[in-house]
LUMKOL-435160 format. One record per residue (C-alpha): x, y, z; residue number from 0. Coordinates in nm, 3 decimals. Each point is the difference from the previous one (the first is absolute). Layout:
N
xx; yy; zz; resi
X; Y; Z; NUM
...
// end
This chain:
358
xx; yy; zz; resi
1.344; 0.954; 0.253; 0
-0.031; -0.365; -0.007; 1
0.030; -0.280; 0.275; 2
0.048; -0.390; -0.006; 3
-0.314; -0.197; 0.097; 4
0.230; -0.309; 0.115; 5
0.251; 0.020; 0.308; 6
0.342; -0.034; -0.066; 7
0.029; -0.176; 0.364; 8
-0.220; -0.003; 0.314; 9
-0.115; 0.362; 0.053; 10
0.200; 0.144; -0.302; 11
-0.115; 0.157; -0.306; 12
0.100; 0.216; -0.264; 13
-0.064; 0.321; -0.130; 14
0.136; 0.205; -0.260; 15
-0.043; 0.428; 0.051; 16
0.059; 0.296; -0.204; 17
0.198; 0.145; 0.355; 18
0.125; -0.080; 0.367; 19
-0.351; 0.217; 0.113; 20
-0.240; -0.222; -0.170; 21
0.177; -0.290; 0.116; 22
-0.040; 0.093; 0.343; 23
-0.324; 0.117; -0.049; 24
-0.112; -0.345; -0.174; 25
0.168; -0.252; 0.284; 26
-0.175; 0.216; 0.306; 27
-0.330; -0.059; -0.194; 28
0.012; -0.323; -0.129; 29
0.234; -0.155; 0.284; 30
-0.074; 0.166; 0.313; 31
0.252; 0.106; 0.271; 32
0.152; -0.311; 0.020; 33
0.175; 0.050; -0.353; 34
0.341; -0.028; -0.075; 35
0.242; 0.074; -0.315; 36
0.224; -0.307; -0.103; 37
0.112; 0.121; -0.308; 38
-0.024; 0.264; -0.246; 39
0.172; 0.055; -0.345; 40
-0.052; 0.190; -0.353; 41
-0.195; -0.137; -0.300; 42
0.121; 0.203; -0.348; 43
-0.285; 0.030; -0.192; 44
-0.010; -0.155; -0.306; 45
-0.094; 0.084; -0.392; 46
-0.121; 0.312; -0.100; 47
-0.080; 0.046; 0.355; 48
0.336; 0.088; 0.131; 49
-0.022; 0.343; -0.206; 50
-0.346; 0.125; 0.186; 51
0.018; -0.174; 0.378; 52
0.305; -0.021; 0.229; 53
0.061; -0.331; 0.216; 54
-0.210; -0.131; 0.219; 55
0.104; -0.158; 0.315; 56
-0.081; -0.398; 0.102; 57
-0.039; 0.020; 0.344; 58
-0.038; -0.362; 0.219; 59
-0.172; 0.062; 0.318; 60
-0.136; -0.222; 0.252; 61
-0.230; -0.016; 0.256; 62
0.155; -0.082; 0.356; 63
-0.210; -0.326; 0.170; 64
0.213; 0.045; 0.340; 65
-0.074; 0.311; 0.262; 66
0.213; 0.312; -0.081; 67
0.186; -0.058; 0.325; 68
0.156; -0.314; -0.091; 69
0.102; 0.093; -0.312; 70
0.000; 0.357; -0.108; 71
0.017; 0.073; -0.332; 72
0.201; 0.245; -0.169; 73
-0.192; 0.366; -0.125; 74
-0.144; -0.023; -0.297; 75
0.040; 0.332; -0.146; 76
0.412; -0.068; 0.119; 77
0.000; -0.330; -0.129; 78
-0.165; 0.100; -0.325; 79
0.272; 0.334; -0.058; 80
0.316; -0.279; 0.125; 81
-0.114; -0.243; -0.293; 82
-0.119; 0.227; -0.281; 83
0.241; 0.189; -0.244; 84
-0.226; 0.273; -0.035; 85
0.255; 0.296; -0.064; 86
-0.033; 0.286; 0.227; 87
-0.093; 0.350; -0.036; 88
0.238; 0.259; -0.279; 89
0.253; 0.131; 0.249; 90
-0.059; -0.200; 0.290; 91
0.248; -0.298; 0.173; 92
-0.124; -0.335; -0.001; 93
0.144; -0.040; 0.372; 94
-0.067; 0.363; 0.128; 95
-0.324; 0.075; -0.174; 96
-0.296; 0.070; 0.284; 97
-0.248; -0.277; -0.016; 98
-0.328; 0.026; 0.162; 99
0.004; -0.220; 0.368; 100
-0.160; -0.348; -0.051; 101
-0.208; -0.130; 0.237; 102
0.148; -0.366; 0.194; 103
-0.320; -0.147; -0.103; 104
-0.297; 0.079; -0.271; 105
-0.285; 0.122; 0.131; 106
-0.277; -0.165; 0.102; 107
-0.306; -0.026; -0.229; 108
-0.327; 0.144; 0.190; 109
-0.179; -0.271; 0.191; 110
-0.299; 0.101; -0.250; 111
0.240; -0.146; -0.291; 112
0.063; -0.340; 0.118; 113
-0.110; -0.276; -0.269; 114
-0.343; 0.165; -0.045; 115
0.108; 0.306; -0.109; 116
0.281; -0.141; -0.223; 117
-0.287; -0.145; -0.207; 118
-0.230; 0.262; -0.061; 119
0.360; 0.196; -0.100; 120
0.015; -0.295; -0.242; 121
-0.338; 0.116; -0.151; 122
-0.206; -0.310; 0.159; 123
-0.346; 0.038; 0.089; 124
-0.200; 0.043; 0.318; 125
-0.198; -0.273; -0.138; 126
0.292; -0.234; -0.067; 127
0.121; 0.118; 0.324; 128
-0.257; -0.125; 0.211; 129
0.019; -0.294; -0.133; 130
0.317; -0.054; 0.121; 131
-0.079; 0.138; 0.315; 132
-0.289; -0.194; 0.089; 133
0.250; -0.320; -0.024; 134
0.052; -0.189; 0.281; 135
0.407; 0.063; -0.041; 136
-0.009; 0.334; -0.028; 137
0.089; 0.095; 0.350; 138
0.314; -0.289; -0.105; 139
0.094; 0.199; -0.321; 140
-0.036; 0.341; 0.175; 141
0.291; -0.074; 0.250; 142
0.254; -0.160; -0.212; 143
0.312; 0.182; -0.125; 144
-0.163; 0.217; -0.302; 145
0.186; -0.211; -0.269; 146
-0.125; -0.323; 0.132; 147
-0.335; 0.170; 0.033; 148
0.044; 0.119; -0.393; 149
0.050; -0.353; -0.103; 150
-0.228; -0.161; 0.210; 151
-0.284; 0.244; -0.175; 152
0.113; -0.088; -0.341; 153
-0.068; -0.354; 0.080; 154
-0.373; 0.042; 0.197; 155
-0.080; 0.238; -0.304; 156
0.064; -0.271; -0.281; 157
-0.132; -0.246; 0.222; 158
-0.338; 0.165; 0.053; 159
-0.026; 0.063; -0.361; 160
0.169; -0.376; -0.153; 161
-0.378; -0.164; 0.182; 162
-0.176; 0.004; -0.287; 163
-0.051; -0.296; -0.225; 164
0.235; -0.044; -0.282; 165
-0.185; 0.074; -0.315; 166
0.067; -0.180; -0.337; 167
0.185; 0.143; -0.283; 168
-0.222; 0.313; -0.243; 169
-0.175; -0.175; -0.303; 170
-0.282; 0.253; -0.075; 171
0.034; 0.319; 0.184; 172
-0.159; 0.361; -0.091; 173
0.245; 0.260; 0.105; 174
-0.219; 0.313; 0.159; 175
0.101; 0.331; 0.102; 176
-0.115; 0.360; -0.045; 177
0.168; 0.236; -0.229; 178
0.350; 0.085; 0.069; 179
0.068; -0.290; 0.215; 180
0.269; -0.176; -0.221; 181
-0.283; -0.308; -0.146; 182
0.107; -0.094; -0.289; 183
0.357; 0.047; 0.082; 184
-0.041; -0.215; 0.258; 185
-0.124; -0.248; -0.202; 186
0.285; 0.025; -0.257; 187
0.282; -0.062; 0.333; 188
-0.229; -0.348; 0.071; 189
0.007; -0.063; -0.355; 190
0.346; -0.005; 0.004; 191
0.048; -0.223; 0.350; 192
-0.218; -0.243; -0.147; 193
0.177; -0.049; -0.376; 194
0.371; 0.073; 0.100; 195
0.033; -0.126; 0.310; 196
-0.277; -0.282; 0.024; 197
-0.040; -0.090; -0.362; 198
-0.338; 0.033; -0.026; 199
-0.224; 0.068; -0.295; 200
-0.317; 0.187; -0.056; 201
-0.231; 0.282; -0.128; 202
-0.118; 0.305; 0.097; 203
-0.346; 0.164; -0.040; 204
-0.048; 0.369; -0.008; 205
-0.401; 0.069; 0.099; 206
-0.175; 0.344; -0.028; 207
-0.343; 0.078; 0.080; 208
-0.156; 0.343; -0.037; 209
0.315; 0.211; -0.053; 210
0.328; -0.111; -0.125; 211
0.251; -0.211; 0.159; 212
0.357; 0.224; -0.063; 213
0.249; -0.316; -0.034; 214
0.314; 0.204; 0.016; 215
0.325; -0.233; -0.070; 216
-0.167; -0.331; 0.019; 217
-0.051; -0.043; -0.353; 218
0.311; 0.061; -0.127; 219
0.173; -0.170; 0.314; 220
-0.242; -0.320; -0.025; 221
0.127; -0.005; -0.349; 222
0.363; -0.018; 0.097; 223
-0.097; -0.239; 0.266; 224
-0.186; -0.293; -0.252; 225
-0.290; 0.111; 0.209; 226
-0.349; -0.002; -0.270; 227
-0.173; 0.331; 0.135; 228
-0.368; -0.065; -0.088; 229
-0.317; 0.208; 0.036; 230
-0.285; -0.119; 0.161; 231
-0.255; -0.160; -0.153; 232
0.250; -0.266; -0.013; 233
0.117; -0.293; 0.139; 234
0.052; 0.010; 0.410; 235
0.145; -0.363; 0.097; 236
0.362; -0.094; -0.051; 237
0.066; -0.095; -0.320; 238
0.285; -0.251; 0.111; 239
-0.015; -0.243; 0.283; 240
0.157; 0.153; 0.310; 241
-0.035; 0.343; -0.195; 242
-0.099; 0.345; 0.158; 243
-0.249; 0.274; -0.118; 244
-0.004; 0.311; 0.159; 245
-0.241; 0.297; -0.023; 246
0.080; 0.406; -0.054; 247
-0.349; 0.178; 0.063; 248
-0.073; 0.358; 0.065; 249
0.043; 0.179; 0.213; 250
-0.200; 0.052; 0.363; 251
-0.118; 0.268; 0.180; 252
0.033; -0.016; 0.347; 253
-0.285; 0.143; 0.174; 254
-0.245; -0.078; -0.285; 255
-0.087; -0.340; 0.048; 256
-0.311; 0.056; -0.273; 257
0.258; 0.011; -0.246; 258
0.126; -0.333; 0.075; 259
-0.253; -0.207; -0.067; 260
0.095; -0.059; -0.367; 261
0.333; -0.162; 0.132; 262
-0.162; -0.187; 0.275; 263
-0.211; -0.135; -0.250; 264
0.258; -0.100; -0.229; 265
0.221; -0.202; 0.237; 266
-0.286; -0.201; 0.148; 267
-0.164; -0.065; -0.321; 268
0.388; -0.094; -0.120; 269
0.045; -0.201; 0.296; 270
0.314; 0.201; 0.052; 271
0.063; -0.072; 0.387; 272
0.365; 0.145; 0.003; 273
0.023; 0.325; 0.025; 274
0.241; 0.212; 0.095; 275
-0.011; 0.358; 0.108; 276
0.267; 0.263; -0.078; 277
0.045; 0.286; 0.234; 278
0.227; 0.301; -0.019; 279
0.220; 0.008; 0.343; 280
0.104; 0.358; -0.032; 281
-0.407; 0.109; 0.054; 282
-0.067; 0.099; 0.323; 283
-0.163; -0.203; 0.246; 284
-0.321; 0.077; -0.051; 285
-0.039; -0.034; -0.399; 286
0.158; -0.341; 0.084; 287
-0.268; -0.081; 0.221; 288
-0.236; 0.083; -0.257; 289
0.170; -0.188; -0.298; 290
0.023; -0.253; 0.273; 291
-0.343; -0.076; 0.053; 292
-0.127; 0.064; -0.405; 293
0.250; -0.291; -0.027; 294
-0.135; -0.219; 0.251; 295
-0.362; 0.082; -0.095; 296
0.045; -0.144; -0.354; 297
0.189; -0.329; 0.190; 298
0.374; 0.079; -0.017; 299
0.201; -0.343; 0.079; 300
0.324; 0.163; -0.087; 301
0.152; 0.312; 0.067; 302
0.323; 0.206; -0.178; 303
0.125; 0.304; 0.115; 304
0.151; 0.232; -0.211; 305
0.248; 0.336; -0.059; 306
0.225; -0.148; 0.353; 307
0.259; 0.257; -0.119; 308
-0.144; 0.269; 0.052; 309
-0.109; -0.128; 0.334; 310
0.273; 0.092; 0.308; 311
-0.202; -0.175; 0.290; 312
-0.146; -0.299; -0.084; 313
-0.186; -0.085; 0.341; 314
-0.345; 0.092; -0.063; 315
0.023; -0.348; -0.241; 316
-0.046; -0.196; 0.276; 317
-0.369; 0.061; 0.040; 318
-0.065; -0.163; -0.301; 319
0.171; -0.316; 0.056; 320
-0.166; -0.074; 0.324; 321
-0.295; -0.077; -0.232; 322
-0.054; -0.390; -0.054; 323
-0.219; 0.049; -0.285; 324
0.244; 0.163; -0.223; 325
0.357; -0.140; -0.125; 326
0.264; 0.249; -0.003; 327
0.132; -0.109; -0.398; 328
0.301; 0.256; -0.032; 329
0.149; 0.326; 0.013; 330
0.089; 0.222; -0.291; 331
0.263; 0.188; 0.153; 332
0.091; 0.200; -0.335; 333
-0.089; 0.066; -0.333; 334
0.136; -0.252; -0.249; 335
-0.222; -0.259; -0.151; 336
0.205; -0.315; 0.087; 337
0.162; 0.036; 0.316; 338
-0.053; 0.227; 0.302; 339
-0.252; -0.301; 0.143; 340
0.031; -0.117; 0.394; 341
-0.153; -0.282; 0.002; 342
0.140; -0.051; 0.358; 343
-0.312; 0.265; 0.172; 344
0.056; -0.024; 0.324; 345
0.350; -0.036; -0.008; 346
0.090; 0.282; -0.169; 347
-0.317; 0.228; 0.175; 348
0.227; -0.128; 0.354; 349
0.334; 0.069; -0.219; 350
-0.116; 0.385; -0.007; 351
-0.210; 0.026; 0.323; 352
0.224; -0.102; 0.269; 353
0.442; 0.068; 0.013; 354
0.043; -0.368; 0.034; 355
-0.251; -0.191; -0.280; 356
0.122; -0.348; 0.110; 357
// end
């Protein structure tokens, strides 16, 4: 199941459905009573895809500004079965067939739903949530139609986290993380924003102190890059004017800030004030707390979060962009080593929070 983040008119958006049930299902949740079908048709699949899934069903429905009296829409289940060509049953008639009686209106969500609980369905924290509520609109927000509401959100949320200071562009940046976290893969997707897409050139320095530093693909992907990979001792400042040189050192262990002190001492010593921390978004909460603060202990400036597709809800982000102290860099929303970057964080953390990420 998939659904548009932009409206296709005042009120309307799209979704496309496996079925007429999930359809329904979707609008009352997302849309509220007030919901409407304007159109609905059949999308083939295409590919190799048309021999494992059947059509899906793209389904415009929109959300009602004026009271039901004055303009009553028509049922959505009924309005949904009129449009579709979803054959019926083996052995039934299309006109005579029994269908279940739809009700003249969609029910009305719970008054404990309401905006509220529409965003901790979205995953969003209590913390983030608070936040919002503790706004001097909120009582505003709270009593608009819910896809006004939706939007309005969207736009406090980016607000609230677009205060902080612009921050120039990486020149000498460690990349930390602990193990599993997706470091030096994340490295290799900003390696390949900065060459292919800004030009830039540069060097990159793999450090190790008491145990080995596993560098996984970046050799041989530096190498295909006209990165030079180099091992420290070596040199640490850009080599050409307007140049970068960025760091891959081992791994942390969150928890165990004793064991840090061998990279703490290498950055400041280094002068390396960049630094950005990699976390894995698919941990729960609470390892990301801890990773969290292990990061911020050793100074993070930057921060990357990684594995996004394996990641269904991503509101519990937002706690970490409320920080000032930290830059949100990008998001590695999949696997491949030059592509799969947001760059766009809070855009595309609003994107997959709310139904309407305008």
């Amino acid at each position: 199941m998939s659904t548009s983040g932009q409206p296709l008119a005042p009120g309307a958006y799209k979704f496309t459905v496996k079925s007429t049930e999930e359809a329904v299902a979707l609008i009352r949740e997302r849309l509220g009573p007030t919901a409407r079908v304007l159109s609905v048709r059949t999308v083939e699949q295409t590919g190799l895809k048309r021999l494992f899934a059947g059509p899906r069903l793209e389904v415009v429905a929109q959300v009602d500004p004026v009271p039901a009296s004055a303009a009553p829409a028509a049922p959505v289940r009924s309005a949904l079965r009129a449009a579709s060509t979803e054959p019926a049953l083996p052995g039934t008639d299309p006109e005579t067939a029994p269908r279940p009686a739809a009700p003249s209106r969609l029910t009305p969500l719970p008054d404990s739903i309401g905006l509220a609980g529409l965003l901790r369905r979205s995953g969003i924290t209590e913390t983030a949530l608070n936040r919002l509520q503790s706004g001097a609109n909120w009582h505003e927000l709270s009593t608009l139609p819910l896809h006004r509401a939706l939007a309005e959100t969207s736009r406090l949320l980016r607000s609230q986290v677009d205060t902080r200071a612009a921050r120039p562009s990486l020149t000498r940046a460690a990349f930390l993380g602990s193990a599993g976290v997706g470091r030096t893969t994340a490295l290799c997707k900003w390696l390949a924003q900065e060459v292919f897409r800004r030009g830039r050139l540069g060097h990159v320095v793999s450090v190790e102190f008491d145990r080995p530093n596993s560098l996984g693909p970046l050799p041989v992907f530096a190498e295909a890059m006209g990165v030079p990979l180099a091992h420290f001792p070596c040199e640490t400042r850009p080599a050409v004017p307007g140049g970068f040189v960025y760091f891959d050192l081992p791994s942390l262990t969150p928890g165990r800030p004793a064991e840090h002190r061998a990279v703490a001492d290498f950055l400041d010593r280094e002068q390396i004030a960049e630094r950005v921390l990699v976390l894995n978004a698919a941990y729960d909460r609470a390892s990301l707390r801890e990773a969290y603060a292990a990061g911020r202990d050793l100074g993070a400036t930057h921060l990357v979060f990684s594995h996004l597709d394996e990641v269904p809800q991503w509101g519990k982000l937002w706690d970490y962009l409320f920080d000032e102290e930290i830059e949100p860099l990008f998001l590695a929303t999949g696997p491949s080593l030059t592509g799969d970057c947001e760059e766009d964080v809070p855009g595309a953390i609003v994107r997959r929070t709310l139904p309407d990420g305008t």
